[in-house]
mmCIF file of the N, C-alpha and C atoms, coordinates in Angstrom:
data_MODEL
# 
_entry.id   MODEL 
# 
loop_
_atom_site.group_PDB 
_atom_site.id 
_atom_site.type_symbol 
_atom_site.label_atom_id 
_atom_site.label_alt_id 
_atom_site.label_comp_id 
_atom_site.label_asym_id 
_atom_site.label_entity_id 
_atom_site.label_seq_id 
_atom_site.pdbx_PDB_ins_code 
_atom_site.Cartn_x 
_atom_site.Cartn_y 
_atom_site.Cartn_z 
_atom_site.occupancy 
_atom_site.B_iso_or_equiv 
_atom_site.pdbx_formal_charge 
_atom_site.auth_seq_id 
_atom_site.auth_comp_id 
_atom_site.auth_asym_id 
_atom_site.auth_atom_id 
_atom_site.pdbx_PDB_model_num 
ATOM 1   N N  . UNK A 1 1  ? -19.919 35.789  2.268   1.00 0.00 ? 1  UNK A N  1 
ATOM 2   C CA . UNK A 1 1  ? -19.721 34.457  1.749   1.00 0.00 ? 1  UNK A CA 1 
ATOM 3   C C  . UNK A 1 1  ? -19.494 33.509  2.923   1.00 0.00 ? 1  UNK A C  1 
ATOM 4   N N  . UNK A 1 2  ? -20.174 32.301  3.108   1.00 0.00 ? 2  UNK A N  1 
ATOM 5   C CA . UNK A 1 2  ? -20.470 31.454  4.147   1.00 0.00 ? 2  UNK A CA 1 
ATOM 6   C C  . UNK A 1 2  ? -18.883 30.472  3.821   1.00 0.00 ? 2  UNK A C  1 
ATOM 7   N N  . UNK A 1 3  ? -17.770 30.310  5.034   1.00 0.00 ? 3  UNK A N  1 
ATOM 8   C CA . UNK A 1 3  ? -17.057 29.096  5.302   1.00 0.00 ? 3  UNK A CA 1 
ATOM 9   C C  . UNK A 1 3  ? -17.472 27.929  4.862   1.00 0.00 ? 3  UNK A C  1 
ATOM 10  N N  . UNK A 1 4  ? -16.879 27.598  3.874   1.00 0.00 ? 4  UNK A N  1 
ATOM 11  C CA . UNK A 1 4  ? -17.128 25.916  3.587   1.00 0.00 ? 4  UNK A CA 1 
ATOM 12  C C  . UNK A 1 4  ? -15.759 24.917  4.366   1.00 0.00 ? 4  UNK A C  1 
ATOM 13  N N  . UNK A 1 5  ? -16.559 24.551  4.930   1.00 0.00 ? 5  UNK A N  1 
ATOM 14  C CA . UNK A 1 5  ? -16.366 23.074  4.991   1.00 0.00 ? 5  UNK A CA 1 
ATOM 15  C C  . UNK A 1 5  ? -16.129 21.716  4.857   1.00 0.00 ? 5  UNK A C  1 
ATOM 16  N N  . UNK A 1 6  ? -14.731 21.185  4.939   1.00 0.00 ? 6  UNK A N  1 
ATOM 17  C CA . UNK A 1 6  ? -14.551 19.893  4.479   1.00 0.00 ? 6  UNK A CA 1 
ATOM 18  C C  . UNK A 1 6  ? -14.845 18.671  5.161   1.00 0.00 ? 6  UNK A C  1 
ATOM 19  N N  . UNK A 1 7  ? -16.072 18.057  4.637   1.00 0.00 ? 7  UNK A N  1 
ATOM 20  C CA . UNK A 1 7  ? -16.171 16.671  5.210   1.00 0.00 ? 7  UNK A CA 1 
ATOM 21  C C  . UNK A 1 7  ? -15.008 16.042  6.120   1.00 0.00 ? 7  UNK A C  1 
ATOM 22  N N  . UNK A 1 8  ? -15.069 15.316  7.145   1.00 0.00 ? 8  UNK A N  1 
ATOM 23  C CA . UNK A 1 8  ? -14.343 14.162  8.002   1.00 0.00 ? 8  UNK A CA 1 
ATOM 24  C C  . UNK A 1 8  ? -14.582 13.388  7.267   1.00 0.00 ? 8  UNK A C  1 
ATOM 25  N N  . UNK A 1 9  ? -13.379 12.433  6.741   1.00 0.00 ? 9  UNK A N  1 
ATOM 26  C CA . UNK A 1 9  ? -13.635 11.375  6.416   1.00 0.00 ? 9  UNK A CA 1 
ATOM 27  C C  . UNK A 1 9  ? -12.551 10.330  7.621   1.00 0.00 ? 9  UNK A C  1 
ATOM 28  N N  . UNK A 1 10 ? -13.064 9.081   7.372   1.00 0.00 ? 10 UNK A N  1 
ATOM 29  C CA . UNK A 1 10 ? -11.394 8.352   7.936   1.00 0.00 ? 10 UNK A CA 1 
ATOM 30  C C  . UNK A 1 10 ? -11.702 7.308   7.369   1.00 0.00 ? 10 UNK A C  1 
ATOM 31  N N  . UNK A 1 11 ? -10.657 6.513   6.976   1.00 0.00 ? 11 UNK A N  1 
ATOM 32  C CA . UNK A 1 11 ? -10.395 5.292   6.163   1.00 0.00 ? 11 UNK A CA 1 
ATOM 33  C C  . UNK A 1 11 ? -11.249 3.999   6.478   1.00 0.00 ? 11 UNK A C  1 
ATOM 34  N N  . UNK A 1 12 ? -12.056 3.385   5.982   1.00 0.00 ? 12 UNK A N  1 
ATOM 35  C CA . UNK A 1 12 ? -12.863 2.315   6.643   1.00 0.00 ? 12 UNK A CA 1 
ATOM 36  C C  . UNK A 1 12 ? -11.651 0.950   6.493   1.00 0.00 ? 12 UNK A C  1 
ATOM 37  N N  . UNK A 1 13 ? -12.079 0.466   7.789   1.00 0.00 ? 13 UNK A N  1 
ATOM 38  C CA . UNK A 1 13 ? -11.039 -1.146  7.911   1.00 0.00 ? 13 UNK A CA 1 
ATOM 39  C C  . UNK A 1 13 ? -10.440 -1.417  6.608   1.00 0.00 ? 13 UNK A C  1 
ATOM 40  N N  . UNK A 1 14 ? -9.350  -1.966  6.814   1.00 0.00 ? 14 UNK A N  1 
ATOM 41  C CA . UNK A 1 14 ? -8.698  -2.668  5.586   1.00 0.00 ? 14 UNK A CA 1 
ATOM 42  C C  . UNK A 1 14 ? -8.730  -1.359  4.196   1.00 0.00 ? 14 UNK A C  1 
ATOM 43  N N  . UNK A 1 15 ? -9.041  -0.530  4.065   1.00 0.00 ? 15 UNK A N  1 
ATOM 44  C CA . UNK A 1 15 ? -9.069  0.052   2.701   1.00 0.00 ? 15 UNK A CA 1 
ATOM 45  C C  . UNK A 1 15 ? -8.013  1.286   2.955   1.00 0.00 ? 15 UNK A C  1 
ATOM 46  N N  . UNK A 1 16 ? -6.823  1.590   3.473   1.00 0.00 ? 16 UNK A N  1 
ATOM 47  C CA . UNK A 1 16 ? -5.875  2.039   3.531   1.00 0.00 ? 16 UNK A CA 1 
ATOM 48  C C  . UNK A 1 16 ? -4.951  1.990   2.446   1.00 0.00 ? 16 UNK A C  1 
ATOM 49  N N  . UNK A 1 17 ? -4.579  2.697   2.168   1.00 0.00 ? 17 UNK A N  1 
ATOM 50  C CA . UNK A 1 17 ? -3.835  2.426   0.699   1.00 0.00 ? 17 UNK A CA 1 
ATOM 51  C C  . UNK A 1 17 ? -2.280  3.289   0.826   1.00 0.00 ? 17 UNK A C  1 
ATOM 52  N N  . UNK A 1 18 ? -0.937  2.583   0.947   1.00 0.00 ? 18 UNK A N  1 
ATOM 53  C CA . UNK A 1 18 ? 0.034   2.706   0.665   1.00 0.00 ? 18 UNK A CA 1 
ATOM 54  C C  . UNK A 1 18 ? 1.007   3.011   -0.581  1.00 0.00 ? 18 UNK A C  1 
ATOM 55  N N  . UNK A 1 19 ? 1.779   4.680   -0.964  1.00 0.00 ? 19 UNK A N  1 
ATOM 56  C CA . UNK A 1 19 ? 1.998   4.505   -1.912  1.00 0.00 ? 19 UNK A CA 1 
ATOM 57  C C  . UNK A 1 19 ? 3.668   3.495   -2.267  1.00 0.00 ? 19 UNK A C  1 
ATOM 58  N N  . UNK A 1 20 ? 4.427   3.290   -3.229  1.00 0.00 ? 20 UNK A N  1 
ATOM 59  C CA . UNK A 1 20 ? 5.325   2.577   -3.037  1.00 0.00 ? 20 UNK A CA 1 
ATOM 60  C C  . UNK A 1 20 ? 6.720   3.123   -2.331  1.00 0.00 ? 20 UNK A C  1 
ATOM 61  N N  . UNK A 1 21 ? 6.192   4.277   -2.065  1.00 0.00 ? 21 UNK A N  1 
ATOM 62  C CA . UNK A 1 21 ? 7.671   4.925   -1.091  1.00 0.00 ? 21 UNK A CA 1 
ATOM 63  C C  . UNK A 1 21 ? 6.943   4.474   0.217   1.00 0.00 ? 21 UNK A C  1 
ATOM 64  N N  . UNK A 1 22 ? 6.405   4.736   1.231   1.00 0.00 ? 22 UNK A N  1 
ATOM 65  C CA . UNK A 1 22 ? 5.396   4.198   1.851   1.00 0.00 ? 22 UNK A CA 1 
ATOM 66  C C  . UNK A 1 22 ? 6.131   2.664   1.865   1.00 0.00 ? 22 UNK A C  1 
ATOM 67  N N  . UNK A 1 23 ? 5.407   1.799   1.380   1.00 0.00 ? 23 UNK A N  1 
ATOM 68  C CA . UNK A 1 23 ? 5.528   0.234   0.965   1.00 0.00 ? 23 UNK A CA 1 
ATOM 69  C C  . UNK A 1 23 ? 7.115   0.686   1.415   1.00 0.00 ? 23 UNK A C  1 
ATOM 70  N N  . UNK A 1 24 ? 7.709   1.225   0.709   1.00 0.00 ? 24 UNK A N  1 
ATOM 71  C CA . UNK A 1 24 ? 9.461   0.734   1.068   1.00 0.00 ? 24 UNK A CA 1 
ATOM 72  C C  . UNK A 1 24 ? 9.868   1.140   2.320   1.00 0.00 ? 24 UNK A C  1 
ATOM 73  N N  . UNK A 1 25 ? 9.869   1.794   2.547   1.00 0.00 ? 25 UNK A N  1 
ATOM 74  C CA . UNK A 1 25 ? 9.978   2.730   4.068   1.00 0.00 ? 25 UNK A CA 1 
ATOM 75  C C  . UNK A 1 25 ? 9.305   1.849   5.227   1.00 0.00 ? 25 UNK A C  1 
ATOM 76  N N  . UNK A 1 26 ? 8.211   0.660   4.680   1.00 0.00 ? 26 UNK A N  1 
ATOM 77  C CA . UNK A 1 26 ? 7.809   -0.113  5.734   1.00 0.00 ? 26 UNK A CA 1 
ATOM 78  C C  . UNK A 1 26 ? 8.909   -1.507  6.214   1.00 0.00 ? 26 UNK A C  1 
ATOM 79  N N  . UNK A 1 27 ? 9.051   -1.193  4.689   1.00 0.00 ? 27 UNK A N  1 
ATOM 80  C CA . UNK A 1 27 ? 10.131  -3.032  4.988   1.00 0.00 ? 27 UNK A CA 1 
ATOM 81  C C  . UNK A 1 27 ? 11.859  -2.918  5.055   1.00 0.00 ? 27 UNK A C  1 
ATOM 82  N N  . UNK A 1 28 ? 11.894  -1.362  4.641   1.00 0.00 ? 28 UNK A N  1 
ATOM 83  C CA . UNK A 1 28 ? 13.671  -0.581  4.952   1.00 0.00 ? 28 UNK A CA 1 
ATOM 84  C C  . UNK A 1 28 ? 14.173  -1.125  3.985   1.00 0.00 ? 28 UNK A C  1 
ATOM 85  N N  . UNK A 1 29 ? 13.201  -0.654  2.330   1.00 0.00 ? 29 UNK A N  1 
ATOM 86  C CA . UNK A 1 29 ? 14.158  -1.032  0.799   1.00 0.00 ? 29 UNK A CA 1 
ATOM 87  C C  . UNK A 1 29 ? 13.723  -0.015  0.295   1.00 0.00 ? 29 UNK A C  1 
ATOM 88  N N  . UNK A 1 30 ? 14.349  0.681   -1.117  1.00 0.00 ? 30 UNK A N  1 
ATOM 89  C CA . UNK A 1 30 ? 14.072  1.200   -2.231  1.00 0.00 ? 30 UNK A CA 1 
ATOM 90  C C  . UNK A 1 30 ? 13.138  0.567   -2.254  1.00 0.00 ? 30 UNK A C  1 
ATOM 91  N N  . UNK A 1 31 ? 12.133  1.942   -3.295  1.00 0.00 ? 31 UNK A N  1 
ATOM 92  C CA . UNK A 1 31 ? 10.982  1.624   -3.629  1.00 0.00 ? 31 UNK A CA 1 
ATOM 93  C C  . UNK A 1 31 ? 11.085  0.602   -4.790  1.00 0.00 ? 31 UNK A C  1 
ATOM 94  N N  . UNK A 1 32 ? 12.511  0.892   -5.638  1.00 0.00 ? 32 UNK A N  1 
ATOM 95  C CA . UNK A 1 32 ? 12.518  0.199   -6.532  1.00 0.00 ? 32 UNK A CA 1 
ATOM 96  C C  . UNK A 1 32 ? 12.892  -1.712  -6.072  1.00 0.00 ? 32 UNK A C  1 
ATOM 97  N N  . UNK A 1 33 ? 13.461  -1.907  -5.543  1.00 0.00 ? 33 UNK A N  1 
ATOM 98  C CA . UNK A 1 33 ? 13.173  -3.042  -4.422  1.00 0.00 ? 33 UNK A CA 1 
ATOM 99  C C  . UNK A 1 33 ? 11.763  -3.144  -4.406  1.00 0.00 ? 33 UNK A C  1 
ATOM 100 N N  . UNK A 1 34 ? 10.504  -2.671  -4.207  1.00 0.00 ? 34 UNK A N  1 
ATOM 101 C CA . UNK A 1 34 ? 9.029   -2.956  -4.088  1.00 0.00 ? 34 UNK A CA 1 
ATOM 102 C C  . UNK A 1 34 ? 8.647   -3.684  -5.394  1.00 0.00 ? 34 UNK A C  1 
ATOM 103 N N  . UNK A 1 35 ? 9.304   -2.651  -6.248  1.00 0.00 ? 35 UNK A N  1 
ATOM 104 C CA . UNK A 1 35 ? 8.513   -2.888  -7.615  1.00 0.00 ? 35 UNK A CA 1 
ATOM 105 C C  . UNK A 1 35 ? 9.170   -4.597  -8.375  1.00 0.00 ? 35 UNK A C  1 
ATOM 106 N N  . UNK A 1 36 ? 10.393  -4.565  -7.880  1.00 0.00 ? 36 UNK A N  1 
ATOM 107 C CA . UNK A 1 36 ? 10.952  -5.582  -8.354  1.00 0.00 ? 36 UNK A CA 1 
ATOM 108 C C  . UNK A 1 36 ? 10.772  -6.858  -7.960  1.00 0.00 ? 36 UNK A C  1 
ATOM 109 N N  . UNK A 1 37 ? 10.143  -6.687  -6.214  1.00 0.00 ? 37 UNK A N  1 
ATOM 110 C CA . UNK A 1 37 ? 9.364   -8.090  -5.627  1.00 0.00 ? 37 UNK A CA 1 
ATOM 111 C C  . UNK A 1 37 ? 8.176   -8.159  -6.212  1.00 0.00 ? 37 UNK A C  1 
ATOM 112 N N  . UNK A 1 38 ? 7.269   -7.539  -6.661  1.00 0.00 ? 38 UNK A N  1 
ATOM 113 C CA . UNK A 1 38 ? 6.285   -7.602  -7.445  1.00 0.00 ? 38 UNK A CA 1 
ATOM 114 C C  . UNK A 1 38 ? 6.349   -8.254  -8.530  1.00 0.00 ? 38 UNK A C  1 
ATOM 115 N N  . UNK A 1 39 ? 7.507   -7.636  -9.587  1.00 0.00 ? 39 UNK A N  1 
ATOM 116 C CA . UNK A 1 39 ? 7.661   -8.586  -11.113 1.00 0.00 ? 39 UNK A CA 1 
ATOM 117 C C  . UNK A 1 39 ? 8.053   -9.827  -10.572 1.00 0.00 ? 39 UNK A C  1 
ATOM 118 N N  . UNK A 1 40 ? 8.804   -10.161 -9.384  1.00 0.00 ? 40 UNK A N  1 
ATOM 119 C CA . UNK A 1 40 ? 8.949   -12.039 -9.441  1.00 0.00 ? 40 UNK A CA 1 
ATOM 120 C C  . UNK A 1 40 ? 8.126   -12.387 -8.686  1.00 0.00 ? 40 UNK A C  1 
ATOM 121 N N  . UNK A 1 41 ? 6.711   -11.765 -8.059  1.00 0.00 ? 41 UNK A N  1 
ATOM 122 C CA . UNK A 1 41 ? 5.673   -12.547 -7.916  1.00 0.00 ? 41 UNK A CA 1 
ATOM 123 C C  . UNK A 1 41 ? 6.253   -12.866 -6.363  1.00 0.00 ? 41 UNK A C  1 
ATOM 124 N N  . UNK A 1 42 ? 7.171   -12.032 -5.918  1.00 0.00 ? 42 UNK A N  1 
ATOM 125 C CA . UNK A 1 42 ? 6.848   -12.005 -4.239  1.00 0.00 ? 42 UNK A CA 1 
ATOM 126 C C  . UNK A 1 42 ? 6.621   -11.224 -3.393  1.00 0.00 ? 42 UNK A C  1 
ATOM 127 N N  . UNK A 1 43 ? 5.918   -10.394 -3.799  1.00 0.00 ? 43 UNK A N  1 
ATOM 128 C CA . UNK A 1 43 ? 5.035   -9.027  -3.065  1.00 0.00 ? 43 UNK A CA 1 
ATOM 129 C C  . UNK A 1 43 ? 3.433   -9.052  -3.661  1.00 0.00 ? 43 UNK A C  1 
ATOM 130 N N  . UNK A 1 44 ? 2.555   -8.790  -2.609  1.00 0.00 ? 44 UNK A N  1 
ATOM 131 C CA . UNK A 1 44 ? 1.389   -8.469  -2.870  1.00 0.00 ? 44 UNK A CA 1 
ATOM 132 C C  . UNK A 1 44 ? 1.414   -7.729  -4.542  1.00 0.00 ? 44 UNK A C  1 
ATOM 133 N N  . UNK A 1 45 ? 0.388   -8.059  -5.433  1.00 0.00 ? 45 UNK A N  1 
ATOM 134 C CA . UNK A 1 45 ? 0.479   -6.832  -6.475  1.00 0.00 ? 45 UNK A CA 1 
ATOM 135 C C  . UNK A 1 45 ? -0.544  -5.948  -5.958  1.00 0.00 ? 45 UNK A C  1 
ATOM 136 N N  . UNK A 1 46 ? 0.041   -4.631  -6.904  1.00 0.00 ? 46 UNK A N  1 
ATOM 137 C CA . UNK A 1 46 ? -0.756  -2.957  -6.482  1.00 0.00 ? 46 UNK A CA 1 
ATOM 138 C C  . UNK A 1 46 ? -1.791  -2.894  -6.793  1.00 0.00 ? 46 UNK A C  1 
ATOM 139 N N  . UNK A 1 47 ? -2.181  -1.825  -6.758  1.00 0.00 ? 47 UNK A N  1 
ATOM 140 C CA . UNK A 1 47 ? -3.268  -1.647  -7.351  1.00 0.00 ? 47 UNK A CA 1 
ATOM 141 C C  . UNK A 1 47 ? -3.744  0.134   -8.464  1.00 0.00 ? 47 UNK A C  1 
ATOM 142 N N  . UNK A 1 48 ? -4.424  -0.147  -9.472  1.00 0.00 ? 48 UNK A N  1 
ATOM 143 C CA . UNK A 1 48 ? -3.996  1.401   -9.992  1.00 0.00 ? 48 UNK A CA 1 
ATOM 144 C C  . UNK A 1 48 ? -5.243  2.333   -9.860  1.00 0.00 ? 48 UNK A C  1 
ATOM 145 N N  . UNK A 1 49 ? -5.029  3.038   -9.717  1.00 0.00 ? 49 UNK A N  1 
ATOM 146 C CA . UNK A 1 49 ? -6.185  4.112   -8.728  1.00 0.00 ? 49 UNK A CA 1 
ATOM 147 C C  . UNK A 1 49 ? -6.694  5.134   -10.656 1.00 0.00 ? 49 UNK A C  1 
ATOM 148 N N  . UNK A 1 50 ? -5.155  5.542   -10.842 1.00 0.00 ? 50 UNK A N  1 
ATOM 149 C CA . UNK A 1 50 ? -5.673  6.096   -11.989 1.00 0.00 ? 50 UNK A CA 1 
ATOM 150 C C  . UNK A 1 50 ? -4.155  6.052   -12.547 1.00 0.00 ? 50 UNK A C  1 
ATOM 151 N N  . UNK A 1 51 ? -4.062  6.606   -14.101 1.00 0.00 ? 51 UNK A N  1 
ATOM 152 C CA . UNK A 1 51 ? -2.626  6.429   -14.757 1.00 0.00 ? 51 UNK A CA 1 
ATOM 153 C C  . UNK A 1 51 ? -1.426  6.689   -14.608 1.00 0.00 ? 51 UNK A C  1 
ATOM 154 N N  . UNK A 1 52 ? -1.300  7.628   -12.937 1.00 0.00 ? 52 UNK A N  1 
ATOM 155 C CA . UNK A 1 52 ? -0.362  7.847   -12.594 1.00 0.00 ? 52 UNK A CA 1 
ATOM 156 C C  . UNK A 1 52 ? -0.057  7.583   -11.680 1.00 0.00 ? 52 UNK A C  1 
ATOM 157 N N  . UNK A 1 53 ? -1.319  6.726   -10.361 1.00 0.00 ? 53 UNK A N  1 
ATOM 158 C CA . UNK A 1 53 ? -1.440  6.571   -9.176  1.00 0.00 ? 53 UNK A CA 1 
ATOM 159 C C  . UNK A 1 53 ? -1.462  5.242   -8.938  1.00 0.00 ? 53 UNK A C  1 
ATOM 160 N N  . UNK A 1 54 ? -0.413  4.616   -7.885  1.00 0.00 ? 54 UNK A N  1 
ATOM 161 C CA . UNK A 1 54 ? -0.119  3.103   -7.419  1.00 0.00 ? 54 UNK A CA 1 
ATOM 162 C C  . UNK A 1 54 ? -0.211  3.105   -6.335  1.00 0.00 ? 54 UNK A C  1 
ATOM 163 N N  . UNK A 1 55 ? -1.037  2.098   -5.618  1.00 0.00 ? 55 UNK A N  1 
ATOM 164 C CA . UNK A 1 55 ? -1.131  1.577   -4.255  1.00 0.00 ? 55 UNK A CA 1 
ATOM 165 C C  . UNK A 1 55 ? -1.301  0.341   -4.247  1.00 0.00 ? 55 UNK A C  1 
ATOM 166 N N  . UNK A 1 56 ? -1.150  0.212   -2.650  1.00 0.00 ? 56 UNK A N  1 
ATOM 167 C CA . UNK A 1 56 ? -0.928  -1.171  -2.318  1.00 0.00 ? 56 UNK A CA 1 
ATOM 168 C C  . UNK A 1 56 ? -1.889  -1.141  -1.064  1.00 0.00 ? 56 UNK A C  1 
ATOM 169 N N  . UNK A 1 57 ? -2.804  -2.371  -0.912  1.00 0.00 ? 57 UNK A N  1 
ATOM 170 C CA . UNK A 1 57 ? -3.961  -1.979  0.357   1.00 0.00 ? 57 UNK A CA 1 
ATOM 171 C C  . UNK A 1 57 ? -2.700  -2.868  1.268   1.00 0.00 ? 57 UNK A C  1 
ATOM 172 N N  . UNK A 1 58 ? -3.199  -1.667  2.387   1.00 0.00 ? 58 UNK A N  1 
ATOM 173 C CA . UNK A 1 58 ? -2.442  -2.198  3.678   1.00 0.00 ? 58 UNK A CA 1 
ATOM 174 C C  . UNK A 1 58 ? -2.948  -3.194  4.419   1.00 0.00 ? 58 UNK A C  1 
ATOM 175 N N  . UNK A 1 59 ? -4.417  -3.825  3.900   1.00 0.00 ? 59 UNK A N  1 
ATOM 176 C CA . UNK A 1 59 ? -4.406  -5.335  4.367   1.00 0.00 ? 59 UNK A CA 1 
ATOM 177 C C  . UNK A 1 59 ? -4.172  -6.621  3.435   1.00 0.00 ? 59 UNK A C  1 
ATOM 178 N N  . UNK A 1 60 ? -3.743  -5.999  2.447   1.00 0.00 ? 60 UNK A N  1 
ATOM 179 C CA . UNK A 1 60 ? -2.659  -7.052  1.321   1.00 0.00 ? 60 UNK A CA 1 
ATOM 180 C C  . UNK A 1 60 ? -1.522  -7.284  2.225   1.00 0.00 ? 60 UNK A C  1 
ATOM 181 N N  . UNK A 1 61 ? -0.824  -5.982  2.598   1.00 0.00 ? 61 UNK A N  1 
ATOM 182 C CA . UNK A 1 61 ? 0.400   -5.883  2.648   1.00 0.00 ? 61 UNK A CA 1 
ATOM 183 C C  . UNK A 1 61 ? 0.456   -6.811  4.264   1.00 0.00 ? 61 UNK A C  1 
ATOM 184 N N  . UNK A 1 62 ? -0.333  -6.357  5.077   1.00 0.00 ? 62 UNK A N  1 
ATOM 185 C CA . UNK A 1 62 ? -0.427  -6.862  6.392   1.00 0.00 ? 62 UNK A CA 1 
ATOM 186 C C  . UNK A 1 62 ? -0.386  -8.710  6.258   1.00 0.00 ? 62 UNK A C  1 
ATOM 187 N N  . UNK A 1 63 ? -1.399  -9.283  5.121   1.00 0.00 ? 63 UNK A N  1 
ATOM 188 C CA . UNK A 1 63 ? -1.564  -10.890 5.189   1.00 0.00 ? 63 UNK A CA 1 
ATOM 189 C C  . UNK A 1 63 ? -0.233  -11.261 4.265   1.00 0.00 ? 63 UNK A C  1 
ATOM 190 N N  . UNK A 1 64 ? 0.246   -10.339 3.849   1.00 0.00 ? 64 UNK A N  1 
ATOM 191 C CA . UNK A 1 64 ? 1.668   -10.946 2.702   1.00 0.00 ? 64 UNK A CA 1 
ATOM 192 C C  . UNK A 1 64 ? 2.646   -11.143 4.145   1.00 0.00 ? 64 UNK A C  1 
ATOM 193 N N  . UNK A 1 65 ? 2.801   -9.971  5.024   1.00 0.00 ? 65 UNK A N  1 
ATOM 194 C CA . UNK A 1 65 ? 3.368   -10.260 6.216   1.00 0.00 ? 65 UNK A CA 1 
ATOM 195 C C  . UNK A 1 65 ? 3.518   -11.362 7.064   1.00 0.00 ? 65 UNK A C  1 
ATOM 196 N N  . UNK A 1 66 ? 2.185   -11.343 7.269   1.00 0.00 ? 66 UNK A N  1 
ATOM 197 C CA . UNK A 1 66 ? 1.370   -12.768 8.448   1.00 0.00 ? 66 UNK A CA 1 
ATOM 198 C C  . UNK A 1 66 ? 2.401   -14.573 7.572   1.00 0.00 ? 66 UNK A C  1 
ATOM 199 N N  . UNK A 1 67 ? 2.033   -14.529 5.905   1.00 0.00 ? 67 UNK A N  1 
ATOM 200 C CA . UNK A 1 67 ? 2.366   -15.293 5.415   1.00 0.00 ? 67 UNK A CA 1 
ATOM 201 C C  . UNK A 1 67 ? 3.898   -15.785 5.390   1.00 0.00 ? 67 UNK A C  1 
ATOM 202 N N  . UNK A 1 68 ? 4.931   -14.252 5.185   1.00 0.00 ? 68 UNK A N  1 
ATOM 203 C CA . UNK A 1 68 ? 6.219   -14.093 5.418   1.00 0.00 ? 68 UNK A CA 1 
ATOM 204 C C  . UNK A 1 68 ? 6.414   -15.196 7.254   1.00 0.00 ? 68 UNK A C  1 
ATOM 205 N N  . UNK A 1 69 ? 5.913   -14.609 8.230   1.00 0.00 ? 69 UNK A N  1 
ATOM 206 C CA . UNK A 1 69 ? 6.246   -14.754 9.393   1.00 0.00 ? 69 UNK A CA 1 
ATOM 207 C C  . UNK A 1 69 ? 6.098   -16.344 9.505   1.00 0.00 ? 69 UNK A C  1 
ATOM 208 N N  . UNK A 1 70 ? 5.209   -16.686 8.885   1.00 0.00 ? 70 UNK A N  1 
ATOM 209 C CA . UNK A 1 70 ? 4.124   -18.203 8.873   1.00 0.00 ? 70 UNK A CA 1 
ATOM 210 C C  . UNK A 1 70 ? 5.269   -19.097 8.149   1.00 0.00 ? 70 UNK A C  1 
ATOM 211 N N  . UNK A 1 71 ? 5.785   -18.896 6.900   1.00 0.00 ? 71 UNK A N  1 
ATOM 212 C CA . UNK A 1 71 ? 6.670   -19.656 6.544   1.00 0.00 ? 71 UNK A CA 1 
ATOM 213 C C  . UNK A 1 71 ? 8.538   -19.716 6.979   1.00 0.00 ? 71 UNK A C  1 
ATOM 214 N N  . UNK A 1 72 ? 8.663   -18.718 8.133   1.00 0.00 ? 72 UNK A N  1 
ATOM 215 C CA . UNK A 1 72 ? 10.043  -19.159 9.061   1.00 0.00 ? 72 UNK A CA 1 
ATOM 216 C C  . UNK A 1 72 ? 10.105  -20.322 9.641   1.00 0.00 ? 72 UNK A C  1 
# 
């Protein structure tokens, strides 16, 4: 029986996807802190991959940043 082989893949620009532990661990909050800047509409919203799966693209998260820094 012949070794199979798993494709290389690597993430193309911008399509990185963060889950919300991830997301919290970037900004040093509970995840639940993530979810809760989201319901008042001051965090990037997620995105749903499938019914159990939440991300956030890390070039959302990167221009929500840029914007944070922009309005000090």
């Amino acid at each position: 029986m012949a070794a199979t082989t798993k494709p290389q893949t690597t993430p193309r620009q911008g399509c990185e996807f963060l889950t919300d532990k991830q997301s919290a661990d970037r900004y040093g909050v509970h995840k639940a802190t993530i979810h809760r800047w989201v319901k008042e509409g001051n965090f990037p919203k997620s995105i749903k991959l499938g019914s159990n799966c939440t991300r956030w693209k890390l070039s959302d998260l990167e221009a929500w940043e840029k914007s944070q820094q922009e309005a000090c």
